[in-house]
C-alpha positions in Angstrom: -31.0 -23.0 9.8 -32.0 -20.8 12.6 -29.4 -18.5 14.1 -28.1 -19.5 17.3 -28.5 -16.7 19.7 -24.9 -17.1 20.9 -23.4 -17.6 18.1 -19.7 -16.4 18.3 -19.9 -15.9 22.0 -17.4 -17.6 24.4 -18.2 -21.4 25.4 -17.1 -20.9 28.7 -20.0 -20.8 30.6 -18.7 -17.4 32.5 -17.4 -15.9 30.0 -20.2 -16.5 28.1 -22.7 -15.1 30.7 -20.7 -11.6 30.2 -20.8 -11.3 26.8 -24.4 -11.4 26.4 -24.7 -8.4 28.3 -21.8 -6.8 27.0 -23.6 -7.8 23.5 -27.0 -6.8 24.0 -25.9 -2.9 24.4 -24.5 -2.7 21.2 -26.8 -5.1 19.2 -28.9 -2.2 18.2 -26.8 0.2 17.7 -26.7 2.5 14.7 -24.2 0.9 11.9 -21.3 3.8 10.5 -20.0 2.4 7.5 -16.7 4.9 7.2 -15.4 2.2 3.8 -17.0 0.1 2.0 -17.7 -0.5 -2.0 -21.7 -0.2 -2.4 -23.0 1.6 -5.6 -24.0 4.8 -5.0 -26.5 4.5 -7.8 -28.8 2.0 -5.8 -29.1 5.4 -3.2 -29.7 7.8 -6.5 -32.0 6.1 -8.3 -33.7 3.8 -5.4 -34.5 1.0 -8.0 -35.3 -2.9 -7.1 -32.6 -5.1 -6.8 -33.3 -7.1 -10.3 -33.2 -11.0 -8.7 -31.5 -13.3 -6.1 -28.6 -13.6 -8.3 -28.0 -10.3 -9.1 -28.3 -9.5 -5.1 -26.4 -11.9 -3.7 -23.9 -14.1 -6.3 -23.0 -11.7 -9.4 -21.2 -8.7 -7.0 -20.0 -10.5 -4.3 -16.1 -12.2 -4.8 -16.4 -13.8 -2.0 -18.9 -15.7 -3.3 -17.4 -16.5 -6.9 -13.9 -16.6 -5.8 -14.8 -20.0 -4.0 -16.9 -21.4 -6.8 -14.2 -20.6 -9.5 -11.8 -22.3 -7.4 -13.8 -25.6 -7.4 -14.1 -25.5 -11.6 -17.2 -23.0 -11.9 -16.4 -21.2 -14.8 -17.2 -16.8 -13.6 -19.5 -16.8 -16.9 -21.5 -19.6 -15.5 -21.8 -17.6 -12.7 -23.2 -14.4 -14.5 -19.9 -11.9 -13.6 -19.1 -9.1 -16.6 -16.7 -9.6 -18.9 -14.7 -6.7 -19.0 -13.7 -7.9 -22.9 -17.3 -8.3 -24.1 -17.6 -11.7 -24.5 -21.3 -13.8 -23.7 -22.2 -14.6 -20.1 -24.6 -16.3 -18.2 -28.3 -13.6 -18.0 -30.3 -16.5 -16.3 -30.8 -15.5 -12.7 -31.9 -18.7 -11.8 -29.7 -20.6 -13.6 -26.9 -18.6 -11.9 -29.1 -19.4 -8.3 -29.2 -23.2 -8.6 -25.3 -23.6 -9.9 -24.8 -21.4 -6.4 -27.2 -23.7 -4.5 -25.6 -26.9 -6.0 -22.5 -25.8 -4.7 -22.9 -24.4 -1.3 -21.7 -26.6 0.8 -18.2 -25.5 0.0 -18.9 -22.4 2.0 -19.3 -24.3 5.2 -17.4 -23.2 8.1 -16.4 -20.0 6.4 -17.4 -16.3 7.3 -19.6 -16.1 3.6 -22.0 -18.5 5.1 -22.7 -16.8 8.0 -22.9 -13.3 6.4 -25.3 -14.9 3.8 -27.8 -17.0 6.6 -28.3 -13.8 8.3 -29.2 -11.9 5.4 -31.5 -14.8 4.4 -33.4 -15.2 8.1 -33.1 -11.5 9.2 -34.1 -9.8 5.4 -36.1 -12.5 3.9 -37.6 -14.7 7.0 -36.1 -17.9 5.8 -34.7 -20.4 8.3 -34.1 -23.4 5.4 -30.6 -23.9 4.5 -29.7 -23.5 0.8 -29.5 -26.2 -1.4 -30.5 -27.9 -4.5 -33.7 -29.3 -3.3 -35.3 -25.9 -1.9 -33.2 -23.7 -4.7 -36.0 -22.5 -6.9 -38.6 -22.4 -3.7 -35.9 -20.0 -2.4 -35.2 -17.9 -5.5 -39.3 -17.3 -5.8 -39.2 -16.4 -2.4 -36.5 -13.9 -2.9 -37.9 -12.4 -6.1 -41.4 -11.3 -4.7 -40.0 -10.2 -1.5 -37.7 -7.8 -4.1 -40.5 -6.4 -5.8 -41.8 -4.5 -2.6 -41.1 -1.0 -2.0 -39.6 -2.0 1.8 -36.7 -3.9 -0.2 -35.6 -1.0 -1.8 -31.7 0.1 -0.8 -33.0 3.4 0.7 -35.9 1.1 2.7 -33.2 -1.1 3.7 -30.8 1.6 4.5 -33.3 2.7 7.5 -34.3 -1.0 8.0 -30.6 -1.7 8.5 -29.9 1.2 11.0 -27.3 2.7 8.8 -26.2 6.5 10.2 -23.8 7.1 7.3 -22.3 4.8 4.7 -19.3 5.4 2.4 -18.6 4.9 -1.1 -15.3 4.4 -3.5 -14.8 6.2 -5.8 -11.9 6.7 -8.4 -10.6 10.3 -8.4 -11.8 11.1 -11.8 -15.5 10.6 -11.2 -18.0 13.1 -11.7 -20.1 11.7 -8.4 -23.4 12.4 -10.3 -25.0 9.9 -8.3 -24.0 11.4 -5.1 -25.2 14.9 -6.4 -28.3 13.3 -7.4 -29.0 11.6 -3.8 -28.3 15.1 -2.3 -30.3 16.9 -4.9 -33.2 14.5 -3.9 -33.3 15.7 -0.1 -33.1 11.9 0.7 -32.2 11.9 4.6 -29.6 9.5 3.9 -26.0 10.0 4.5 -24.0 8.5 1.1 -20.9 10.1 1.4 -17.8 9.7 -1.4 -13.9 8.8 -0.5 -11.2 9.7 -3.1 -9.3 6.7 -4.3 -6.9 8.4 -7.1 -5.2 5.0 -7.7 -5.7 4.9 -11.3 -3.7 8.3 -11.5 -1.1 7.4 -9.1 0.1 4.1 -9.8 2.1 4.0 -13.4 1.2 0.0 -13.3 -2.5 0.3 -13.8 -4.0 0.0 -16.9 -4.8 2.8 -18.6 -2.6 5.2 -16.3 -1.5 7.4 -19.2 -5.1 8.3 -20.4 -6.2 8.5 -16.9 -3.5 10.8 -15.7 -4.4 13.1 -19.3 -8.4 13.1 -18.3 -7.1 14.5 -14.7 -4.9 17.4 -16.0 -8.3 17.7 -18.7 -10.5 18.0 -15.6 -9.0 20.2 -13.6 -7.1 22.7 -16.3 -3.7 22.5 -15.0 -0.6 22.5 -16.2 1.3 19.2 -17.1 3.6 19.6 -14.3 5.0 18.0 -11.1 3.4 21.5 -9.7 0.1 21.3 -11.8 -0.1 17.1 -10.9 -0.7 18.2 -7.3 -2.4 21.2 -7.9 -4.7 18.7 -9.8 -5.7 16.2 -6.7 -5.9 19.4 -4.7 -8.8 20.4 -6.8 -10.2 16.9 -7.2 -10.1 16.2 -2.9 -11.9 19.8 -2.5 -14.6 18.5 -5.1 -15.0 15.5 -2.7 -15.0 16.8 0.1 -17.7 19.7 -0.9 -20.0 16.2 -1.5 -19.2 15.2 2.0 -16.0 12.7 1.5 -14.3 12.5 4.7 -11.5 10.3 3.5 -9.5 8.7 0.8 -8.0 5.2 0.0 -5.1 4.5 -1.3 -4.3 0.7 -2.8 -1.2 -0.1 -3.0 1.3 -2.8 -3.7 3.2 -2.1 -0.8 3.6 0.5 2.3 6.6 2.2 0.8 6.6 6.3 1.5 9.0 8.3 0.1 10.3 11.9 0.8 12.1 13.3 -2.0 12.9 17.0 -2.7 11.1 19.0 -4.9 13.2 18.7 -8.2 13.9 14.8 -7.8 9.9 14.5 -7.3 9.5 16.5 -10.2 11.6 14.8 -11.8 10.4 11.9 -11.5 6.9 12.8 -12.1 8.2 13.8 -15.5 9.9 9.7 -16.1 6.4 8.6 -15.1 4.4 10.9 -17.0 6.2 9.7 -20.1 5.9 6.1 -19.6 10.6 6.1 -19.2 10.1 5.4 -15.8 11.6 1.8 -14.7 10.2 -0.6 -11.9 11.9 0.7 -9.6 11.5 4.5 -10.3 7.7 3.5 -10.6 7.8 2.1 -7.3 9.1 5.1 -6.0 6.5 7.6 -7.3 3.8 5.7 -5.6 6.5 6.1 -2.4 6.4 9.5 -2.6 2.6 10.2 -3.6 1.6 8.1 -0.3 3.9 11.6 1.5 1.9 13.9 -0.8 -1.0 12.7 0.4 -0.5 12.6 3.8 0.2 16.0 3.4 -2.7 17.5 1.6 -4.5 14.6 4.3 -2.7 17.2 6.7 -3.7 20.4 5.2 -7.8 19.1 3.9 -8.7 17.4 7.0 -9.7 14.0 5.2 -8.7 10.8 6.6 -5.5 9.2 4.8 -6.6 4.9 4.1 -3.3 3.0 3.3 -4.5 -0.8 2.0 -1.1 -2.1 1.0 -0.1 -5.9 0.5 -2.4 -7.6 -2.5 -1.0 -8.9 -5.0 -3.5 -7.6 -7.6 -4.8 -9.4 -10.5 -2.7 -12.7 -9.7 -4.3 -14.8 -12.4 -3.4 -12.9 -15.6 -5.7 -14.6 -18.1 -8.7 -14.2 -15.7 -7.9 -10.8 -15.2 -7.8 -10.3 -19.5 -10.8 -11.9 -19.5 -13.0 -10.0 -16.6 -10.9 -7.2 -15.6 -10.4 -5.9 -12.0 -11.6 -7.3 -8.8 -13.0 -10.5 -9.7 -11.3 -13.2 -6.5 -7.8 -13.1 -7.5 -6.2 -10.5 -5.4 -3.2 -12.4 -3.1 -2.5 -11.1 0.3 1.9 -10.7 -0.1 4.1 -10.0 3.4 4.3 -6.4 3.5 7.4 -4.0 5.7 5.6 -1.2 7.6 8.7 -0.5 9.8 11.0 0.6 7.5 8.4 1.2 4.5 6.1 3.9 6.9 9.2 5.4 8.2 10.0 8.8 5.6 5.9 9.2 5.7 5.8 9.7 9.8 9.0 11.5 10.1 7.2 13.9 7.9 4.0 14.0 9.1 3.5 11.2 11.5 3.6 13.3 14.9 0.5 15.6 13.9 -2.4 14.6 16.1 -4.6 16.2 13.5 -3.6 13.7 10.8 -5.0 10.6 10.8 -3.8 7.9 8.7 -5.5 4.7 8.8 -3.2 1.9 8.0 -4.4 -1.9 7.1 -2.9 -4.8 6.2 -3.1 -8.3 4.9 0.2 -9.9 6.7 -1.0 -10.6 10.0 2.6 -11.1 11.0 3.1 -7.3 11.2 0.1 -6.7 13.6 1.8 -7.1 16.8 5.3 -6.8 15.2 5.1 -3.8 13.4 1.6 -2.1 13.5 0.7 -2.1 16.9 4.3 -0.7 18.1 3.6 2.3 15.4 -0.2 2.6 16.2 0.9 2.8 20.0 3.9 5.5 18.8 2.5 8.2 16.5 -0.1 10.3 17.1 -1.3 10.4 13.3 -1.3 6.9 12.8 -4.0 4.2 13.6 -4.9 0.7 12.8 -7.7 -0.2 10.2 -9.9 -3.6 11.2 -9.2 -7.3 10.0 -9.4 -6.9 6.7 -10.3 -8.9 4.0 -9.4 -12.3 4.2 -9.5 -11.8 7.9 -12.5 -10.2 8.0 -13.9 -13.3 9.8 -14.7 -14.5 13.5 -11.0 -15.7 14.0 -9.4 -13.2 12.2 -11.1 -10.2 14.3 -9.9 -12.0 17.4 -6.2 -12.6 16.1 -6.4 -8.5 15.8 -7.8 -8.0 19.2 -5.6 -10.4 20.6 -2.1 -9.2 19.1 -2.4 -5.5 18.8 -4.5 -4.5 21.9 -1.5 -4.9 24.8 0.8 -2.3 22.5 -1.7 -0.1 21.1 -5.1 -0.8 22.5 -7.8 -0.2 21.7 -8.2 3.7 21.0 -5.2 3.8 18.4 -7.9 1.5 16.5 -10.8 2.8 14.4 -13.6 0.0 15.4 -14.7 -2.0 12.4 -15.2 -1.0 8.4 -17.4 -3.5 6.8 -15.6 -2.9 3.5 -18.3 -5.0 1.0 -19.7 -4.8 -2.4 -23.2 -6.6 -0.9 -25.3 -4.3 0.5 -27.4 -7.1 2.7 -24.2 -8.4 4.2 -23.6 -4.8 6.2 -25.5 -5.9 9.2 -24.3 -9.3 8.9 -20.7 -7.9 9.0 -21.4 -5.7 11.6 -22.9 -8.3 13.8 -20.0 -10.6 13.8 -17.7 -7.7 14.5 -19.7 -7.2 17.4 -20.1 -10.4 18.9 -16.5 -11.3 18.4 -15.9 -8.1 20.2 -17.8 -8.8 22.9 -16.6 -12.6 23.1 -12.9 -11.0 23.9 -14.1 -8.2 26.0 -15.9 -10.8 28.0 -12.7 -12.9 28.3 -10.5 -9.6 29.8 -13.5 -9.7 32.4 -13.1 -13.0 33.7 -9.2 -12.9 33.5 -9.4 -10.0 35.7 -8.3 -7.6 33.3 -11.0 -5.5 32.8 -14.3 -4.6 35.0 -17.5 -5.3 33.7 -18.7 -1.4 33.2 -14.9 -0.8 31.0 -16.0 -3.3 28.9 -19.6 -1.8 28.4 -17.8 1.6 27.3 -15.4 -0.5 25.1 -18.1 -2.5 23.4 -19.6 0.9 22.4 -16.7 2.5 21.1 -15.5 -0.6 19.4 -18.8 -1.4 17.7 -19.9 2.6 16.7 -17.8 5.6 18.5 -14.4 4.7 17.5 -15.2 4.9 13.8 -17.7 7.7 14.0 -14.8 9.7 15.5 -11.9 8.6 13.5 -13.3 9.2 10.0 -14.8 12.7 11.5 -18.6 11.5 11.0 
């Protein structure tokens, strides 16, 4: 199972040639994780990770999303129940269903991040399978059980320089106080996702949107609702959050005076508000955001286009985030429109727009990544976050926007050992399409060696102010 050394590279023999130098100035360099969805526990409290399963099946939906969809039941697999019921506690039984099935993940980007965790973390070069699955899982297990395996020992191990963190807007961020408070040299920083008081859809909105006004002590107004994240961003940002994230349904902004918003806000806060009116205040709290954005300094993340929670008796069964999140076509044209007239020609605003509808990249998103100064486009995300999908983004949003209205690569994950993994096939495929511009002509060699930098480390560094 041994890694090929070009793996990803061009197979043109020239092109080829190029990219391994392109690719061996950026293979070491320092990893800036500006999103992503690691527990910031595992930096507070430094613990083990508790076995093989635990590490690498039971958080990752990439993983379970493909089992489920060839029978495996998630409580087989060992993934919560958000309604209490019984679920698989046998790390090794959850192992050998995942080894028994893992040919499914051939050809896909899950394998690869996985093999590189297992020869670059653990030494292994054997392929995963039924046969070697408990030889494996023992392996694993000891190797966890040393102090080098430890998230802080692997944050050095992995050459992380900072990493980010989700967190909803109503957390306390004890764990983050608690890594700080340690004098830990790590750099765990927060970003504000206030989706769960923003979006009258989500479960629990109501008692959410009552703990925020709780929190924070102000009035239950339109004036005291912003007033509110005001408060809540400052407390982020004094624990180092340089951004928020927004997840929306769609890209619509809205721009509404002060007594329709209010207005609104009222319809919404009393649970009167229709689906279109509801669709409307998360319009307009995109603007509001972008405007505090504007006025705090953090970064603005826009993730619009899932259709969340598609299967609605796995979702009653295991709650949030567990595989069944849709990509939908999404409008960015017409949608983004009353956001940038507001706000859109600041150059110190940055908001960082993704998307799952690849049709928009060259489109939609590259013209208005090329256009505004405040705007710029987020990485392949997702279900593109794979060899071919990182070159599709290269390849249709690079001749309107280039490459500085882009802000490198987020490795967005849940699985802490896939970060390097991520971040080496964001590089390599970088460097494969660099390589390519060389040979066509396009670009001289020394270009590309600044571009592979800035694609694989300055460009986020600088766009998320780290």
């Amino acid at each position: 199972m041994a890694l090929h050394p070009d793996r990803l590279l061009p197979i043109e023999a020239e092109a080829r040639v190029v990219a391994r130098r392109l690719f061996a100035q950026v293979e070491a360099l320092p990893i800036v994780s500006p999103h992503g969805h690691t527990e910031p526990a595992w930096y507070a409290q430094n613990l083990p990770f508790p076995d093989p399963a635990a590490l690498f099946v039971i958080p990752d939906h990439y993983i379970f999303r493909m089992l489920y969809s060839q029978g495996v039941p998630l409580e087989a697999l060992g993934v919560p129940r958000s309604d209490g019921g019984p679920v698989e506690t046998d790390g090794r039984k959850i192992w050998r269903l995942f080894a028994q099935h893992y040919r499914l993940f051939r050809g896909t980007p899950s394998r690869l991040w996985f093999e590189h965790a297992l020869e670059t973390v653990f030494g292994i070069e054997e392929r995963l399978g039924p046969d070697n699955a408990d030889a494996l899982y023992d392996r694993i297990a000891a190797a966890l059980t040393r102090d080098d395996m430890r998230p802080r020992a692997l944050y050095d191990r992995f050459g992380i320089e900072a990493i980010a963190t989700t967190d909803s807007a109503l957390d306390d961020l004890a764990h983050h106080d608690a890594i700080r408070a340690s004098g830990w040299h790590g750099r765990v920083v927060p970003t504000y996702r206030p989706d769960a008081v923003v979006d009258p859809d989500r479960p629990g909105f109501a008692a959410a949107l009552a703990r925020l006004f709780e929190i924070t002590g102000e009035p239950v107004n339109w004036a005291g609702y912003l007033e509110a994240h005001r408060i809540r961003r400052a407390y982020f940002a004094e624990r180092g959050a340089r951004a928020t994230d927004h997840g929306h349904p769609t890209a619509l902004t809205a721009d509404l005076d002060a007594f329709e918003a209010a207005r609104l806000f009222e319809q919404v806060r009393s649970g009167t508000a229709d689906a279109r009116e509801r669709e409307l205040f998360r319009a307009q709290m995109l603007t509001e955001m972008a405007r505090m954005s504007r006025d705090d300094g953090l970064v603005m993340q826009i993730h619009p286009g899932s259709v969340r929670n598609h299967n609605a008796p796995l979702f009653a069964r295991f709650g949030f985030d567990k595989g069944a999140d849709i990509p939908s076509s999404t409008d960015y044209v017409h949608a983004l429109r009353p956001l940038l007239n507001a706000v859109g020609n600041d150059p110190a605003l940055t908001v960082i727009v993704f998307t799952l509808d690849e049709a928009a990249y060259s489109r939609e998103l590259a013209p208005l990544a090329g256009h505004y100064p405040a705007l710029r486009l987020g990485p392949a995300w997702w279900f593109f976050d794979s060899p071919d999908g990182m070159r599709r983004f290269r390849e249709t949003t690079a001749e309107t926007a280039g490459i500085y209205n882009t802000v490198g690569f987020n490795d967005d994950t849940r699985a802490f050992l896939s970060i390097p993994a991520r971040h080496d096939v964001a590089r390599r495929v970088d460097c494969a399409w660099l390589a390519r511009l060389v040979c066509d002509g396009r670009l001289d060699e020394d270009e590309a060696q600044e571009m592979a930098r800035d694609l694989a480390y300055q460009l986020a560094k600088d766009a998320y102010r780290l």
